[in-house]
N, C-alpha and C positions, 0 to 999 in steps of 0.2 A: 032567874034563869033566862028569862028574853031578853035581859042588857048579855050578857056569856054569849047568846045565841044570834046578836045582833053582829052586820058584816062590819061594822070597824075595827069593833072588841076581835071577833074572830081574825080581821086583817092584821091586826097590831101582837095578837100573841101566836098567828103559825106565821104571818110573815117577817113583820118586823121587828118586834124584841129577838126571834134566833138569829134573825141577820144581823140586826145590834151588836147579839154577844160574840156573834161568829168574827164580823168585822173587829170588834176589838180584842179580839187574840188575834186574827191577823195583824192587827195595828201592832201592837203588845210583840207578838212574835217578830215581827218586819223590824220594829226598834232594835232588838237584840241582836237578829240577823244584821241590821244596817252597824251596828257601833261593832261586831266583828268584822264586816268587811271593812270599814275603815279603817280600824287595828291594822290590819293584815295591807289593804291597800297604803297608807300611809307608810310602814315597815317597808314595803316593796317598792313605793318614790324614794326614798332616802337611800336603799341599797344601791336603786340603776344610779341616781345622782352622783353616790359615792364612787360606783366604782367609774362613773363617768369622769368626777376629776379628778383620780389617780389613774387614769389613762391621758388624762392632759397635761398632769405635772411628770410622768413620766415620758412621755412624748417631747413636752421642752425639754427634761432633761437629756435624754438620748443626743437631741439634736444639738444642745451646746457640750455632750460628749463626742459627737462626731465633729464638729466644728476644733475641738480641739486636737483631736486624732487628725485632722487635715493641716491644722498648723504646725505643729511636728514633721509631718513631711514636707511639709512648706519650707521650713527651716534647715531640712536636710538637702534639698535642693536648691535653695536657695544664696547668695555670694554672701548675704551676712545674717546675722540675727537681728538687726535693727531693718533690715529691707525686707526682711521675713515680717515682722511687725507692722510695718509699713502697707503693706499689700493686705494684711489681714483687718482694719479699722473698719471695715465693714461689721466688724463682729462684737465691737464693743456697745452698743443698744444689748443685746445679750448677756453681756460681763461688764457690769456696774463696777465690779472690783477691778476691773485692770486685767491685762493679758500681762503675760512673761514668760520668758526664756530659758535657761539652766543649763548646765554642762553635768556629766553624771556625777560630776562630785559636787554638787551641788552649791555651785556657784552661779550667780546672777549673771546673764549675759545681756539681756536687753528688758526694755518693761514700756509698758504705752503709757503705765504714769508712776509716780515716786513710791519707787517699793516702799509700804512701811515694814522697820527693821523685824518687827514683831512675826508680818507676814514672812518674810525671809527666813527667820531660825524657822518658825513652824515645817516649812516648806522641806526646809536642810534638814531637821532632823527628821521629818519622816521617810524622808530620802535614803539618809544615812541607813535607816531601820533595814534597806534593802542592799544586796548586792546589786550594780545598776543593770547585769546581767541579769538577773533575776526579775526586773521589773515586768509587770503583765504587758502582753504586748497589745490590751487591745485599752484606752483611758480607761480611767478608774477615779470615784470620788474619793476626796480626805473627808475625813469626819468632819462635823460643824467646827468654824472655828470663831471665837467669840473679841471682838479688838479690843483690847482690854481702857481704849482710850474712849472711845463712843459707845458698847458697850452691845453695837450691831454683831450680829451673825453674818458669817461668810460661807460661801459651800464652795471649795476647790474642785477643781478636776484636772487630775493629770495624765499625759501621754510622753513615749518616749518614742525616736529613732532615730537610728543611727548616730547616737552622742547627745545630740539633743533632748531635753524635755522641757515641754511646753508645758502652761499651766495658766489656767485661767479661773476670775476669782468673781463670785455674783453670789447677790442676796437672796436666800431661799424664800425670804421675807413676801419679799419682792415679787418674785414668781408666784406665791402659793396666792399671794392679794388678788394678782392679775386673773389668775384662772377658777379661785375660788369665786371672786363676785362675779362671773359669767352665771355663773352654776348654781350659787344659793341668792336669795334674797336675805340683806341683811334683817335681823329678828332678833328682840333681845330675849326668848325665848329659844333659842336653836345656839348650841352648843357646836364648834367646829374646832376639833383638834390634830396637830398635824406632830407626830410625836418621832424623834429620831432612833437610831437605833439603842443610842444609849440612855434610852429614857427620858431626853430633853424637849423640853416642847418648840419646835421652830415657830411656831403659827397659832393664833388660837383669835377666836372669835364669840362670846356669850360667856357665859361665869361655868368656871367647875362647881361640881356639886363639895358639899359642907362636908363628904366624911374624909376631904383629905388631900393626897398628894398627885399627881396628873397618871403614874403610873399604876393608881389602884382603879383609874376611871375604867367600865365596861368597855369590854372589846380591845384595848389598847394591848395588852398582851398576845391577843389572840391573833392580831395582826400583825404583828412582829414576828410573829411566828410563821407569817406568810397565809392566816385564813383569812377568808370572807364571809360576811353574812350580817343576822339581825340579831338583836336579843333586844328585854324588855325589861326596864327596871323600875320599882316603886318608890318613887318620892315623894312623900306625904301624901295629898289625895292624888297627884298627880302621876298617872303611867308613862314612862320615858320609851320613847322607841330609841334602843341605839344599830346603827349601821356602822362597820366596820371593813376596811379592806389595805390592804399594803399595798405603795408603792415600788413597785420590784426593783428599778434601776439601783436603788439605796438603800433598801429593806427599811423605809419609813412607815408609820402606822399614820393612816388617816381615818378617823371616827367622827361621826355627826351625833349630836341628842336631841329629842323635841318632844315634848310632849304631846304624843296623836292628838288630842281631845281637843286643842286649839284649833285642829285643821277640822274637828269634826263637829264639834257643838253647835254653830249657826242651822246646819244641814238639819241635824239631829233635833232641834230642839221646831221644827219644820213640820217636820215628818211625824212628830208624836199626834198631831191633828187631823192631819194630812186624810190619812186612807179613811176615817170618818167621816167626812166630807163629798172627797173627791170619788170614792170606791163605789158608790150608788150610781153617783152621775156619769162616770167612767163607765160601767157597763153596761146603763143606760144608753149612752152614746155609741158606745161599739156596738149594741145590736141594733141602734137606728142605724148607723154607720153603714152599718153590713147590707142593712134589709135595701135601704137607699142606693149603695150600690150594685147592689144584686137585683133589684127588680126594676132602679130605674135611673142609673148611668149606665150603665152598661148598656140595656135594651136602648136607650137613647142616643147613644154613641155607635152603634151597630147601626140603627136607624139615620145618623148622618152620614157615613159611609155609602150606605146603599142611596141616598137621597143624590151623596155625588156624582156617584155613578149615572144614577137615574140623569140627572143635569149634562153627561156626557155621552148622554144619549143610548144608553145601556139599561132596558126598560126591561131586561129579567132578573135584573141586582134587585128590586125591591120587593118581589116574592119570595125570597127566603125568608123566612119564620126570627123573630127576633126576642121572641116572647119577654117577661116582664109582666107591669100593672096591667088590667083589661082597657086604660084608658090611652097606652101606649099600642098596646096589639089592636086597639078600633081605629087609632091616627097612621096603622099602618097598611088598613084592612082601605081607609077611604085612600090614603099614597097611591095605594095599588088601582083604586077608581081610576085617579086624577091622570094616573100615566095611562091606563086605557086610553084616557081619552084623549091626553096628549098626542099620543102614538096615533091613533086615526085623524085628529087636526094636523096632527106632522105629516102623516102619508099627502093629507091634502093640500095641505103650504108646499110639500116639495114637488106639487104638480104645477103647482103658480110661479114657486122658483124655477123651475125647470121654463115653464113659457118665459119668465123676465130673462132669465140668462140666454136664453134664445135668442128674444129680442135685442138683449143687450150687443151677443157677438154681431148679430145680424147691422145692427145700427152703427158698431166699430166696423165690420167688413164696408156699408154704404160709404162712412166716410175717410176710410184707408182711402176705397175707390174713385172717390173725388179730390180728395188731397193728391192722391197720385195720377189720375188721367186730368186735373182740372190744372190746379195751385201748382202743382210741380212743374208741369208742361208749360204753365204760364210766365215762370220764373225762369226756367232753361231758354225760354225766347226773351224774355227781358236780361236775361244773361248775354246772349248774343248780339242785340241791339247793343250794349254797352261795350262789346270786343270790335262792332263795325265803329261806335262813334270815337273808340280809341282811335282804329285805325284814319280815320277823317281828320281827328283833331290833332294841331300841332303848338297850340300849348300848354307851357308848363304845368299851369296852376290846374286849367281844366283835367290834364293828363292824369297829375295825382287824385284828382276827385273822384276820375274814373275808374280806376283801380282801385281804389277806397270802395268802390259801389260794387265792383264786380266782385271782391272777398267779401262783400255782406250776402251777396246774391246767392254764392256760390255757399258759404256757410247755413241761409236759411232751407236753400235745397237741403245739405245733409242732415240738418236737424231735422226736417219735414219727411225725408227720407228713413229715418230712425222711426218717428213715431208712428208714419204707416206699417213698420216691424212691429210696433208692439201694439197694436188696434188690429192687425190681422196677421200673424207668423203663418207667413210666406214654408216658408222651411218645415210646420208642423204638417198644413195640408198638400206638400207634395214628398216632402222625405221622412217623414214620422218623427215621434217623440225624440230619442236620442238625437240627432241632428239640430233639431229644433232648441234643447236645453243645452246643447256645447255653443251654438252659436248665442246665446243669451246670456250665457256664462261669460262670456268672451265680450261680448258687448257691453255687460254690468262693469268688466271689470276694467273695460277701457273706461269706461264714465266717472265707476268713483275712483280709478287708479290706485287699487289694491288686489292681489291676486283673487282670482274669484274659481279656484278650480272643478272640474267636472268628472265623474268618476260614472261607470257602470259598471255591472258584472250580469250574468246568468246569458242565457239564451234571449236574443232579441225577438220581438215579434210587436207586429201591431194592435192596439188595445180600439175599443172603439173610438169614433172621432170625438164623441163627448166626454170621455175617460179621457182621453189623450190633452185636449183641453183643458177641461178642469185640472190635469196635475200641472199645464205649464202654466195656467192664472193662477195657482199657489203657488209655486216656485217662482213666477213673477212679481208676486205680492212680497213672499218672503224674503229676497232680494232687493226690494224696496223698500223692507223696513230696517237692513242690514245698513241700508244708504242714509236713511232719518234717523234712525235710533240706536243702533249700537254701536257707535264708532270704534268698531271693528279695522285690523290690520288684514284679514284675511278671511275668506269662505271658503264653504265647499259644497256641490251639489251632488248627492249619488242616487244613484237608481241602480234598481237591482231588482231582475229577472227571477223572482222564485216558481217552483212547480206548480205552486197553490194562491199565486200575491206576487205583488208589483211592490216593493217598498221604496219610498223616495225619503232621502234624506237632506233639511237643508239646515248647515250649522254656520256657527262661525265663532269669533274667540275677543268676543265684542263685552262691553258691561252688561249685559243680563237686566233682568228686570225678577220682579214677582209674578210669579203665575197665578191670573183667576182662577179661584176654587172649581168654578162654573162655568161656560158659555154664555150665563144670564149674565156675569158681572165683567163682560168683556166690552160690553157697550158705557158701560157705567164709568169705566176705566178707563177712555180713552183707545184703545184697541178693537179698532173698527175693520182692520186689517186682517188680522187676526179670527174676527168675527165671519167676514167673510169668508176665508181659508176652512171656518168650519163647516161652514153654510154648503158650500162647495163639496165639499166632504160629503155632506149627508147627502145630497144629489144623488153621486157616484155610489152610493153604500159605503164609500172608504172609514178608515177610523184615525183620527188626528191625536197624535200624543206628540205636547210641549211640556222639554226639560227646560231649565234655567234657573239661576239663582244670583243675583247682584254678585258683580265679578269675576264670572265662568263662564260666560258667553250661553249662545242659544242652542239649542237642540230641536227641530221642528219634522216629526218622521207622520207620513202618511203612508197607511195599509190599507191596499185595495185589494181584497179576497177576489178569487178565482171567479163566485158568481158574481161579481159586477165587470167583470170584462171580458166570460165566455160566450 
């Protein structure tokens, strides 16, 4: 009673012998289930196959029935029967037997090669058979005809008009080889019969079966008669699938056999183990599968999300609730620390930022102010010194050096001139932002000599002087890396006046890059530029979102909400 009572005994006879016997009527039943569906799946490839290529051999046929419905006209308007022939050689790849000619009484008028006499009565007498008035007027096939010297099949088609009839002569053989081996793999197991109306086999491909003659085989009747479908025949141990369907242009029967079990036995004989094995570990796996993802990809994957956020400076993304294991909701309980504390060393940093940027403009305004009251003024008199020594000097050689000196002089003033624009915009602190980025637009785009256009919209007004800055030290940045790195055909700068936000846009239709996931892996990456542009951002309150993607050029939009520039 204490071995009965013990947990293996008790684990082995409530758990796992009923799941044993359970699994092996599932095994048991799935087998029976599996060799039905193959029956039925197998049956149902041979029928699409089937009627697949009795839509391709009636398909060629149509077509070398219209090709000869076209040489009859051809012939009818044509100045002879041999230049009617002539014009049509295109067509013989088509007609192995030969194209030809006829008058309604059924004489030979031209041929593209040596009528045999045999083909000729054939042709005449079943001509004769018709009044030539009476001939159909759209082509029509003659039955198979067999050469009594080779021993080949021939399939004619003829057409009539206006006196003439055309008739053109090709091996059924021929065709049904071409389109059948697209279709079947050859198998000396699979039976392929192509059966005419009058019972003759054009085509065949694998052994008939032992009880006989081609027209007792399954399904060949049945498709003469013009049906379609499957039936299923027993041959010794073996079950035959047969598929059957007519060819309509000629009312030919086309049937395939195989015996399913070839196509099924590898599978089958697989699968008898199979769900004893794999059935345990299989949903074993799907509920670890499950629990795994339900408790900790997902929670984990929600938890990156918010992490990038957090990284974009978006420090209420990581208090939604993400739930999951308890060891995933404590990594996202200390997140929630870390960006506290983030957030008050950020408020700090951007009070430090805010003095270096200060110092920074301050230190470009000192030396805008000495490049332009000192170095410029210096140069504008050493400019003039070299117009008085032109005037003095009278010769040649000295003359050209002096001019040579006077376009260096006068070129270093306007580059010196230029970059005391970009060390202190003149235009931002006495005409305001818009001013200030059409003239920068305009000057980018004389330098790299690509259009660099500027756009605004909404109600103008002025932002403060440190808003107003910081958007044209990022439009100047971003304009600078349109110069180094995207070689770009064209930019564009917009601004736009909203009720509640200033959005500035700065794109262009350049090679693109990858966008850091982060602000942290902007430095890492080379995109120092970039970095700054955020840096800036956070200053103002603004918020920095870059599109881009190799190939599509860049996208770089800054939003400054209403409380950083009311």
């Amino acid at each position: 009673m204490k071995r009965w009572r013990s947990f293996p005994v008790q684990l082995f006879l409530l758990i796992v012998l009923p799941l044993t016997i359970l699994l092996l009527a599932i095994a048991l039943g799935s087998l029976t289930l599996h060799q039905h569906a193959m029956r039925s799946m197998v049956a149902e490839r041979d029928e699409r196959a089937t009627r697949a290529a009795a839509a391709a051999i009636s398909e060629q046929l149509n077509h070398r029935r219209i090709a000869i419905r076209s040489l009859a006209f051809q012939a009818a308007l044509s100045d002879s029967p041999e230049h009617a022939l002539a014009d049509a050689t295109f067509l013989l790849p088509d007609f192995d037997g030969g194209l030809s000619l006829y008058d309604t009484a059924g004489s030979l008028l031209a041929a593209t090669t040596d009528q045999n006499p045999w083909q000729a009565r054939a042709i005449q007498e079943h001509l004769t058979s018709f009044d030539h008035k009476g001939l159909p007027d759209d082509a029509f096939f003659l039955p198979p005809l067999t050469d009594p010297t080779s021993g080949e099949t021939l399939l004619m088609v003829v057409a009539q008009e206006d006196g003439f009839i055309a008739v053109g002569a090709f091996s059924p053989v021929m065709l049904a080889r071409q389109v059948l081996s697209n279709l079947f793999v050859e198998n000396a197991q699979v039976l392929i019969l192509l059966v005419s109306q009058e019972g003759t086999i054009i085509y065949q491909t694998g052994l008939l079966n032992e009880e006989g003659h081609e027209g007792q085989q399954p399904g060949v009747a049945e498709a003469l008669r013009g049906e379609s479908g499957t039936a299923y025949l027993s041959l010794g141990r073996h079950e035959q699938v047969v598929a059957f369907t007519p060819v309509t242009p000629v009312g030919w029967a086309l049937v395939t056999m195989e015996p399913w079990r070839g196509e099924a036995d590898p599978l089958l004989s697989a699968t008898e183990q199979a769900p004893l094995i794999l059935v345990p570990v299989l949903i074993m796996a799907l509920i670890v599968l499950w629990f795994g993802v339900r408790q900790i990809v997902q929670p984990l994957q929600a938890l990156e999300r918010q992490a990038t956020r957090l990284g974009w400076g978006d420090f209420t993304a990581i208090q939604e609730p993400v739930g999951g294991i308890n060891e995933i909701q404590r990594l996202q309980t200390e997140l929630m620390h870390m960006a506290q504390k983030v957030q008050i060393a950020q408020k700090s940093l951007r009070g430090y930022l805010g003095a270096v940027t200060v110092g920074q403009e301050e230190e470009r305004r000192r030396l805008a102010r000495e490049l332009h009251d000192d170095t410029i003024q210096s140069l504008i008199a050493l400019n003039q010194q070299i117009q008085l020594a032109q005037l003095a000097n009278t010769e040649e050689p000295l003359t050209t050096q002096l001019n040579r000196m006077q376009q260096m002089a006068g070129q270093i003033v306007n580059d010196l001139r230029r970059l005391t624009r970009d060390l202190r915009p003149i235009y931002l602190e006495d005409l305001g932002l818009v001013p200030a980025l059409e003239m920068l637009a305009r000057d980018t785009s004389r330098m790299l000599a690509i259009p660099v256009l500027f756009h605004h919209s909404g109600t103008e007004h002025r932002l403060p002087p440190t808003t107003e800055l910081a958007l044209y030290r990022m439009v100047q940045e971003g304009l600078n890396n349109v110069g180094r790195h995207a070689q770009a055909t064209q930019a564009e700068v917009q601004l736009c006046f909203d009720e509640h936000s200033v959005i500035l846009t700065v794109k262009d239709n350049g090679c693109g890059f990858i966008v850091p996931e982060s602000p942290a892996e902007m430095a890492a990456t080379g995109h120092f530029g970039l970095l700054g542009i955020q840096e800036r951002a956070e200053l103002i309150r603004a918020q920095v979102m870059l599109k881009s993607t190799p190939g599509t050029g860049t996208i770089l939009t800054v939003i400054v909400p209403e409380l950083s520039w009311s």
